[in-house]
DOFI-609910 format. One line per 8 residues: number of its first residue (from 1); their letters; for each residue x, y, z of N, C-alpha, C. Coordinates in pm, 1 decimal. Each point is the difference from the previous one (the first is absolute). Layout:
N
NUM) a) X,Y,Z,X,Y,Z,X,Y,Z  ...
END
This chain:
78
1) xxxxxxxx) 3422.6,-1076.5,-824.0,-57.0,9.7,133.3,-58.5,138.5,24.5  58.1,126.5,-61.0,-40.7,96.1,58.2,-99.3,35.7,-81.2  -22.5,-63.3,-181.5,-130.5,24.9,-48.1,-139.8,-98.7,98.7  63.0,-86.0,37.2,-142.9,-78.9,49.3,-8.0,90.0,123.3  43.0,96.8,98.1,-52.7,25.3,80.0,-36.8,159.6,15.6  29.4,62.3,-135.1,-82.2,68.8,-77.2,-128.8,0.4,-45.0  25.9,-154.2,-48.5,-133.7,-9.8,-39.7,-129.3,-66.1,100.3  67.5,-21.8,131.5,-119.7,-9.5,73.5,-38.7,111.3,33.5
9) xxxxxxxx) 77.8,115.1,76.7,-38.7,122.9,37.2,-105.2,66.4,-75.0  45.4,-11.9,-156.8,-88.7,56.8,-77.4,-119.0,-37.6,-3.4  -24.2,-150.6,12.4,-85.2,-45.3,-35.8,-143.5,12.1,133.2  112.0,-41.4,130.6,-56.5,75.5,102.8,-67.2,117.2,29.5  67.4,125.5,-46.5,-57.9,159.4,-7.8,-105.8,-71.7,-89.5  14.4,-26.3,-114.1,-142.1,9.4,-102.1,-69.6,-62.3,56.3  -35.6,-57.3,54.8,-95.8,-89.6,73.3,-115.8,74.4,125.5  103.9,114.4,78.2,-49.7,66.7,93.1,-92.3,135.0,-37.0
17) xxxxxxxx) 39.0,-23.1,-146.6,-131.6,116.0,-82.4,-143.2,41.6,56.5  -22.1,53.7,64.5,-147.5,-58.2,45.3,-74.0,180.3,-16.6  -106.5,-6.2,-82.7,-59.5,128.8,-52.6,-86.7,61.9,135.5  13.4,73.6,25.5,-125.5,42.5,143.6,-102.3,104.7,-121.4  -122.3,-29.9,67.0,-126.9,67.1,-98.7,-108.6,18.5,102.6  -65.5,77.4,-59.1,-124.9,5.2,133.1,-113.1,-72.9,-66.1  -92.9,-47.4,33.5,-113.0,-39.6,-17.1,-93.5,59.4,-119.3  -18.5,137.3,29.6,-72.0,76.1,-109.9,52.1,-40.1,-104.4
25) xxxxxxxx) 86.1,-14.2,-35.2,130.6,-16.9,-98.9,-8.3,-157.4,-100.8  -70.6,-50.3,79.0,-37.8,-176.1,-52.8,-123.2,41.0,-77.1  -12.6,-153.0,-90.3,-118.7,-4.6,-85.7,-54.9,-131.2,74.9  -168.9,21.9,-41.1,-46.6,-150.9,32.2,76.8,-86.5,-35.2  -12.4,-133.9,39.0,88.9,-119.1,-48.2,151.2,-14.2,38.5  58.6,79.4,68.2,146.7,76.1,-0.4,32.8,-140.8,130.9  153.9,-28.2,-30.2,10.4,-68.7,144.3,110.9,69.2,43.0  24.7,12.2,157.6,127.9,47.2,61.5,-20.7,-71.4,146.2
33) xxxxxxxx) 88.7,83.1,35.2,13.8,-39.9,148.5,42.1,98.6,116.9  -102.4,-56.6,118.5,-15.8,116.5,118.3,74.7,-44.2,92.2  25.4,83.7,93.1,32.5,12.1,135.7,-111.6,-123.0,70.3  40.0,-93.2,113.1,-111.9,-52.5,61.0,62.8,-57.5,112.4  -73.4,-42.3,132.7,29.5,-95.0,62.2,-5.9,-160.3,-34.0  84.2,-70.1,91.9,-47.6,-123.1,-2.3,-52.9,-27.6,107.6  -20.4,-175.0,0.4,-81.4,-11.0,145.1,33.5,-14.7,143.4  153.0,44.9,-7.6,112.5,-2.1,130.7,-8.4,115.3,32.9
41) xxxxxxxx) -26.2,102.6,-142.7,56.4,163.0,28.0,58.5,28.1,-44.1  113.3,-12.0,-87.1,82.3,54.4,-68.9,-41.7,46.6,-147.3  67.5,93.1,-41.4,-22.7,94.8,-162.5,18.2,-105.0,-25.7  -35.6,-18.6,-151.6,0.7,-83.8,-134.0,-59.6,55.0,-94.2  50.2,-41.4,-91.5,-83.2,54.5,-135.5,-87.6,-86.0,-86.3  -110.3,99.1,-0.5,-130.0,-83.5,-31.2,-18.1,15.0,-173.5  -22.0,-158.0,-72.2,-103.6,47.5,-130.2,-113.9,34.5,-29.3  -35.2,94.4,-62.7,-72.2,32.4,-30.6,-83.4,71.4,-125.1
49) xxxxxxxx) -77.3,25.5,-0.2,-83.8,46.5,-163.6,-76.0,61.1,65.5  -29.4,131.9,-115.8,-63.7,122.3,13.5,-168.8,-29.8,-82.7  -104.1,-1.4,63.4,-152.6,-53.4,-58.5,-27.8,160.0,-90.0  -51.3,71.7,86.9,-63.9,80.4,-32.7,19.0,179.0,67.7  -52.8,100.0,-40.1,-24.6,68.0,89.3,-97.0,17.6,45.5  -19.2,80.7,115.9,-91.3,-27.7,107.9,-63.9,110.8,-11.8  50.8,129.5,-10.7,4.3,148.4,8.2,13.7,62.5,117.8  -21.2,146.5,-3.3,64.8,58.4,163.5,143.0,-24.4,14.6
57) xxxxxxxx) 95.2,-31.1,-88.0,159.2,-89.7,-6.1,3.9,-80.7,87.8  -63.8,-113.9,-33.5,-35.2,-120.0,52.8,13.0,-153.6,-109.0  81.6,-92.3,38.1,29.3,-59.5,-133.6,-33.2,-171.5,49.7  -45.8,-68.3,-26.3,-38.7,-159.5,31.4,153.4,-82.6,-57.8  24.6,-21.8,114.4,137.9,-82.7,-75.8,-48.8,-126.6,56.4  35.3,-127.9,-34.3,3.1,-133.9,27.1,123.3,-57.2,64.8  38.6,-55.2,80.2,179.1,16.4,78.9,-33.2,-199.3,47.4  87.3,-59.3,-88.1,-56.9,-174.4,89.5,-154.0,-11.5,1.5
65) xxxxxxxx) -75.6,32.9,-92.4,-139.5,-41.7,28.7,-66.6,67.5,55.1  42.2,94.2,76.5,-75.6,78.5,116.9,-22.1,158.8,-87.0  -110.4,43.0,-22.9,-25.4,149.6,-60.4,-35.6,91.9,109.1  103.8,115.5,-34.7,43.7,152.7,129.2,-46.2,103.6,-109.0  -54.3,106.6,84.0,18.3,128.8,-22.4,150.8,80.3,40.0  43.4,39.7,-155.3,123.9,76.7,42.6,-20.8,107.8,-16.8  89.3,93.8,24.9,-0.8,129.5,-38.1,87.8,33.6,-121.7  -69.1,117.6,-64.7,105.4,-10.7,-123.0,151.6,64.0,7.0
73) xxxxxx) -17.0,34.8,104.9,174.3,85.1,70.1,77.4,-119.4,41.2  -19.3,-119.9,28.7,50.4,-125.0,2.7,146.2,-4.6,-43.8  110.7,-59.7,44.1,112.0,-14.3,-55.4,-7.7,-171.0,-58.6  10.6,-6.5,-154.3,11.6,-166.5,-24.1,142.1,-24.3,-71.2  46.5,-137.8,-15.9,100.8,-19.1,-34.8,-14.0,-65.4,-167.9  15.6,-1.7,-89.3,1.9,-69.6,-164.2,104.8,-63.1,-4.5
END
């Protein structure tokens, strides 16, 4: 009993891994995920892929279909 509830904890922490990176930091093609609203209002986290750069640190990401100008100081999640 006390290995199985070991081994959820553990398995739990590993799970909550989540890399923070900035934008500049991605390659074309790259997928992660942003900060976003939904359509009530509340945070959620959005998928997304990094297109291109833009220049000026300006980066074309694609988020659900919809393509934004980000900034490359951006906080994203991997």
């Amino acid at each position: 009993m006390l290995a199985q509830l070991f081994f959820r904890i553990f398995r739990y922490r590993n799970q909550l891994k989540i890399k923070v990176m900035k934008v500049q930091d991605l390659k074309a093609g790259d997928k992660f995920k942003m900060n976003g609203l939904s359509v009530s209002g509340k945070q959620t986290k959005v998928n997304c892929e990094m297109i291109r750069y833009n220049g000026m640190d300006k980066y074309i990401v694609v988020c659900q279909g919809i393509s934004i100008l980000v900034d490359g100081t951006d906080e994203v999640f991997v």
